[in-house]
ROSEDO-827018 format. One line per 10 residues: number of its first residue (from 1); their letters; for each residue x, y, z of N, C-alpha, C, O. Coordinates in Angstrom, 1 decimal. Layout:
<nodes>
NUM) A) X:Y:Z:X:Y:Z:X:Y:Z:X:Y:Z ~ ...
</nodes>
This chain:
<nodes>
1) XXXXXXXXXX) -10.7:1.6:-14.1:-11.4:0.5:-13.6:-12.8:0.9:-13.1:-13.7:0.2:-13.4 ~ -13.0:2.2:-12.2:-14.4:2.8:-11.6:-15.2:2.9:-12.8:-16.4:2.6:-12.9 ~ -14.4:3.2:-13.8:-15.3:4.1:-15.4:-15.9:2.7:-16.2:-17.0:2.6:-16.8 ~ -14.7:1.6:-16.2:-15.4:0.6:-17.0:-16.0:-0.3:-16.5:-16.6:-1.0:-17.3 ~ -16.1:-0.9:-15.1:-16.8:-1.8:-14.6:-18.0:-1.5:-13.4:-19.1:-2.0:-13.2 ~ -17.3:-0.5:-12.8:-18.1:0.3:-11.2:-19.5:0.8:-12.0:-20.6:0.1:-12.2 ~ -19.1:2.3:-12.5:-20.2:3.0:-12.5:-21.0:2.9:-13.2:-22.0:3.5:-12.9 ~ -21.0:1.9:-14.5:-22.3:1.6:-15.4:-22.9:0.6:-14.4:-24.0:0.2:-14.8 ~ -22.4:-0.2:-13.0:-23.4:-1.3:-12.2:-24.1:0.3:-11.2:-24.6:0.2:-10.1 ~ -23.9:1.2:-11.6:-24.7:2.6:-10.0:-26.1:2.6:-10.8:-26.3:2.6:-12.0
11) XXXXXXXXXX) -26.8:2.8:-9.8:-27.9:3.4:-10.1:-28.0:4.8:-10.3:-27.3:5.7:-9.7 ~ -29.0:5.1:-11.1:-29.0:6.8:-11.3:-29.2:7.5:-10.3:-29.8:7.0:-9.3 ~ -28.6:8.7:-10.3:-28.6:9.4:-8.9:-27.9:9.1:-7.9:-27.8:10.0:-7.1 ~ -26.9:7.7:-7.7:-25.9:7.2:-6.9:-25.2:8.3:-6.6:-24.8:8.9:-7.5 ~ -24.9:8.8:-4.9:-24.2:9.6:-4.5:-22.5:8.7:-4.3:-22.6:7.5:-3.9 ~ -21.6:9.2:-4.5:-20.3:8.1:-4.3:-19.2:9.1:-3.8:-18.8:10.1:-4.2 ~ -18.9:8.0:-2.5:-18.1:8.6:-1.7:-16.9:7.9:-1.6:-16.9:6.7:-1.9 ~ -15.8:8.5:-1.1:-14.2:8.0:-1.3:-13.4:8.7:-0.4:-13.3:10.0:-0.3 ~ -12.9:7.9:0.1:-11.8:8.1:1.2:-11.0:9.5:1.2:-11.4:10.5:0.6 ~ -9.9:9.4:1.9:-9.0:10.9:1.7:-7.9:10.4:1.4:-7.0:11.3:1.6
21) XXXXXXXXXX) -7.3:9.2:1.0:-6.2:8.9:0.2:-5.5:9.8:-1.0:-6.0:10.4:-2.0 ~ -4.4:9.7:-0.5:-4.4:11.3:-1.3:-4.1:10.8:-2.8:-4.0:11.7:-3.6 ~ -3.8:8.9:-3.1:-4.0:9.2:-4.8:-5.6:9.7:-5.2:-5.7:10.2:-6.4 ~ -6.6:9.7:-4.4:-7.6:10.0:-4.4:-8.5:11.4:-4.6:-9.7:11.5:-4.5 ~ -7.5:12.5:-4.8:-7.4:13.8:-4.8:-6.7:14.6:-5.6:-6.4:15.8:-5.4 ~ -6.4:13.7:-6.7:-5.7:14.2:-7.5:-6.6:14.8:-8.7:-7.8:14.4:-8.9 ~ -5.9:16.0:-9.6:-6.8:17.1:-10.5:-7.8:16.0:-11.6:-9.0:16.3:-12.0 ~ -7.1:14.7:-12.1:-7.7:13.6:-12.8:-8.6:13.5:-12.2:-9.6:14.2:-12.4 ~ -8.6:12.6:-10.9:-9.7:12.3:-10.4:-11.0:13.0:-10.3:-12.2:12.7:-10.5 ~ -10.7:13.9:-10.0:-11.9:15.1:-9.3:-12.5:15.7:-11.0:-13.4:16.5:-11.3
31) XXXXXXXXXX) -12.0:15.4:-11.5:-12.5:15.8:-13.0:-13.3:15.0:-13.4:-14.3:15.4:-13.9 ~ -12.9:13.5:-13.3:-13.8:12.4:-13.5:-14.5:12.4:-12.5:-15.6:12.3:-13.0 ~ -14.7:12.5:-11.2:-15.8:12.8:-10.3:-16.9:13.6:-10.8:-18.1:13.3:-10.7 ~ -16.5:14.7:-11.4:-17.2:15.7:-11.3:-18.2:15.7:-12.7:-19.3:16.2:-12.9 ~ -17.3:14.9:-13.7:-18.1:14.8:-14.7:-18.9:13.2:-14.4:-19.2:12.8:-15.5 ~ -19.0:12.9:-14.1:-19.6:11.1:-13.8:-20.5:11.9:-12.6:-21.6:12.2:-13.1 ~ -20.3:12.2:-11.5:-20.8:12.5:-10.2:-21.5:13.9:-10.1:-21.5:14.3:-8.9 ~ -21.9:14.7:-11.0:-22.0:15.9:-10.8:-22.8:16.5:-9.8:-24.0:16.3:-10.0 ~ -22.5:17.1:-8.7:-22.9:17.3:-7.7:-23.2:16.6:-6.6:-24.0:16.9:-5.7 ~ -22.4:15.4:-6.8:-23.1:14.1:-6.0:-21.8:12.9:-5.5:-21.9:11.7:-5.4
41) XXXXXXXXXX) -20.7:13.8:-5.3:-19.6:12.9:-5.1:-18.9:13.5:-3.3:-18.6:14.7:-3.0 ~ -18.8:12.9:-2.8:-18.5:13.4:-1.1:-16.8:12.9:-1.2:-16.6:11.8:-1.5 ~ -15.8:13.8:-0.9:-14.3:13.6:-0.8:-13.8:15.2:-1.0:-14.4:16.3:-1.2 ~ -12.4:14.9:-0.7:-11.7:16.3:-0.7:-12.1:17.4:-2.0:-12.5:17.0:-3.1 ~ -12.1:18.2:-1.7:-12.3:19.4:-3.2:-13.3:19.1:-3.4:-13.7:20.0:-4.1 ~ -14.5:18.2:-3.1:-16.1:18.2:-3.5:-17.2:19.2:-3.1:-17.0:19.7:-2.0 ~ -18.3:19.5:-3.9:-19.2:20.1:-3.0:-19.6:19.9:-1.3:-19.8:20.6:-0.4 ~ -19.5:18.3:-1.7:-20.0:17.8:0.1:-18.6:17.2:0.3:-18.2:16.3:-0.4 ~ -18.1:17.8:1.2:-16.8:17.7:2.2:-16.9:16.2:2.8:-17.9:15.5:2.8 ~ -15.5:15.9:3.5:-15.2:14.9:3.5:-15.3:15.7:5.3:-15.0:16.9:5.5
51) XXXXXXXXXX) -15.7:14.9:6.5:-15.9:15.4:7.6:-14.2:15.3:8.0:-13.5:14.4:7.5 ~ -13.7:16.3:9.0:-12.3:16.2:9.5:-12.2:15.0:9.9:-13.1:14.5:10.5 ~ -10.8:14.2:9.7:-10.0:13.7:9.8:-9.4:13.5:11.6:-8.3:13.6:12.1 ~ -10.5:13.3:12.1:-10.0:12.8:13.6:-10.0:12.0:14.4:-9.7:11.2:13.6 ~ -10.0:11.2:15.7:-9.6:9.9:16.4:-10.7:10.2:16.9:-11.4:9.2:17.2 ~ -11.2:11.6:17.2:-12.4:11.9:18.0:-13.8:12.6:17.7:-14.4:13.4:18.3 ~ -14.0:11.8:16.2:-15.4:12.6:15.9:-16.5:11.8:16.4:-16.5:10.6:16.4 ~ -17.3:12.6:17.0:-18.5:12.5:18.1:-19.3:11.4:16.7:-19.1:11.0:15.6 ~ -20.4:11.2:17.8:-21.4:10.5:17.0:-22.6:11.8:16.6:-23.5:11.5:15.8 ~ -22.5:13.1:17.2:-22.8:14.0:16.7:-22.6:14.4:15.5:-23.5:14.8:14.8
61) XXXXX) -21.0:14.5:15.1:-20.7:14.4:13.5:-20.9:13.8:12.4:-20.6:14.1:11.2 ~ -21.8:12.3:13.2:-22.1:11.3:12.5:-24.0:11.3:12.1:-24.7:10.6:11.3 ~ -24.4:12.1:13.0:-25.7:12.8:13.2:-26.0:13.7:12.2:-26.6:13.5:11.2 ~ -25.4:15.0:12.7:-25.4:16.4:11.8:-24.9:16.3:10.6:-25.4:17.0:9.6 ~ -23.9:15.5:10.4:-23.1:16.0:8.8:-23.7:15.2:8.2:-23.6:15.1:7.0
</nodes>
């Protein structure tokens, strides 16, 4: 559904980011990420990391990262 309707509406250069659901992290996915998104996709196993997973990230984290 991302491949035939989503990403031909992105503009070039679109960085695209996705939660940490873990159907979301599977070896398919991240292959299609990687070839669609090349260097430009933020989630688990990506170049740009997904920030930890906590109740208590500062607005610092929301600053810096």
């Amino acid at each position: 559904m991302l491949q035939l309707y989503a990403v031909p509406q992105f503009p070039e250069g679109v960085i695209f980011q996705q939660d940490a659901a873990p159907p979301h992290d599977g070896n398919v996915v991240r292959e299609f990420l990687d070839t669609t998104f090349p260097q430009r996709w933020i989630g688990r196993g990506a170049v740009m990391a997904w920030p930890p997973l906590s109740p208590d990230v500062t607005p610092l984290d929301f600053y810096l990262w």
